[in-house]
C-alpha positions as CSV (number, residue, x, y, z in Angstrom):
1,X,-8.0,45.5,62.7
2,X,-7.3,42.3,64.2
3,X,-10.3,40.7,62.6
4,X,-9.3,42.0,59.7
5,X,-6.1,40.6,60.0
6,X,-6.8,37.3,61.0
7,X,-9.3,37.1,57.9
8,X,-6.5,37.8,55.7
9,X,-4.2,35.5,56.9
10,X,-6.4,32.8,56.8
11,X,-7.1,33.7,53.4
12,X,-3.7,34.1,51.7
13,X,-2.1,31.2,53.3
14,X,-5.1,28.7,52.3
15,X,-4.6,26.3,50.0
16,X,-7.2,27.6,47.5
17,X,-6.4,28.3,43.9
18,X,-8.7,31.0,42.3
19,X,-9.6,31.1,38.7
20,X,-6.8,33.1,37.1
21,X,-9.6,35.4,36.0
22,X,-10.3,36.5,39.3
23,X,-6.9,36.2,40.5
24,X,-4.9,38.2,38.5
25,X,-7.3,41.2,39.1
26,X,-7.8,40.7,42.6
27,X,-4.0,41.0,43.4
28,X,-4.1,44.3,42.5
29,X,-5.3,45.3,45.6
30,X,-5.1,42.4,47.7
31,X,-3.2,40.3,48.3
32,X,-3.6,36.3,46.7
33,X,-3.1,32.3,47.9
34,X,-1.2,32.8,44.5
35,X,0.9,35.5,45.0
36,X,1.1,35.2,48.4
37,X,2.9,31.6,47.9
38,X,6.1,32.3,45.9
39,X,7.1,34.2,49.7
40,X,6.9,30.2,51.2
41,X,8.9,28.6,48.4
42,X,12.0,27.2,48.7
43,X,14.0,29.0,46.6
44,X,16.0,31.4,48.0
45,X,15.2,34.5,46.0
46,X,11.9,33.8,46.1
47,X,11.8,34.2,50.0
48,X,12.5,37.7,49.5
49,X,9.3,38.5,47.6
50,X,5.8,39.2,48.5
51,X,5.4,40.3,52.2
52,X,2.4,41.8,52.1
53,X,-0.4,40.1,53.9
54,X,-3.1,42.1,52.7
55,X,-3.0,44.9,50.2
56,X,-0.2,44.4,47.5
57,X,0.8,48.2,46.9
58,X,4.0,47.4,49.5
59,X,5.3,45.3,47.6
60,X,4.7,47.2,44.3
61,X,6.3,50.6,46.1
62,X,9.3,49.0,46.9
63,X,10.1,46.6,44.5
64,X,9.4,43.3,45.8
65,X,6.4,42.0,44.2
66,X,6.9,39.1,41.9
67,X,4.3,37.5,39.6
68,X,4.6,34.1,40.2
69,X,7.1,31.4,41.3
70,X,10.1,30.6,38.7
71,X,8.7,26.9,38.6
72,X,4.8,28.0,38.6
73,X,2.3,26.7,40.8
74,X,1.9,23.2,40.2
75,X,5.9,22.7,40.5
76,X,6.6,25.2,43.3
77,X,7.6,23.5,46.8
78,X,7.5,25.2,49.9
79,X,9.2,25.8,52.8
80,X,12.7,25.4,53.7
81,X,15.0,23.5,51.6
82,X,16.9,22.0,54.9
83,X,13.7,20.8,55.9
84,X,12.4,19.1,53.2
85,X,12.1,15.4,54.3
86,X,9.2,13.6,56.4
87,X,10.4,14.3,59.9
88,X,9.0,18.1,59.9
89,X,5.3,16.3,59.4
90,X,5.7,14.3,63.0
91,X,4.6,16.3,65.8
92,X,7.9,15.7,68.0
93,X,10.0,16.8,65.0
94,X,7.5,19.8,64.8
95,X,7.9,20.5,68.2
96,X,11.9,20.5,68.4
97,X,12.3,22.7,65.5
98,X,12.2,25.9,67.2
99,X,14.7,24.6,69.2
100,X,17.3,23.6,66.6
């Protein structure tokens, strides 16, 4: 399971974009870069969608799967609105977030 788990994670959170061809059937059962990223973007609302870190039918069952980000994928930002400057990037401001 933990294999299994790390696999996954490593594969929905990299930065790959799949051919919407393969994508959009893929995320049918598993869970996508694509769809996993609208869950990192700074929007709000957007937070709220998408959990699932491997198989999508969670997210179907109860309601909080979401296509795609509002903005689409070449406009979507993510992470935390507060935190959206330079300093995050520096590995003492890395560090000290936790903290704050």
């Amino acid at each position: 399971f933990e294999a299994w788990l790390a696999a996954n994670a490593a594969f929905n959170h990299g930065n790959l974009e799949l051919p919407r061809w393969l994508d959009r059937p893929l995320r049918w059962l598993l869970v996508t870069p694509d769809m996993h990223l609208v869950h990192h973007s700074v929007l709000i609302d957007e937070q709220q969608h998408n959990y699932g870190f491997a198989l999508t039918w969670w997210d179907r069952l109860f309601g909080s799967y979401q296509n795609e980000s509002a903005l689409g994928r070449e406009k979507q930002t993510i992470g935390l609105a507060e935190l959206q400057s330079a300093a995050p990037t520096r590995i003492v401001a890395s560090l000290k977030l936790p903290l704050t």
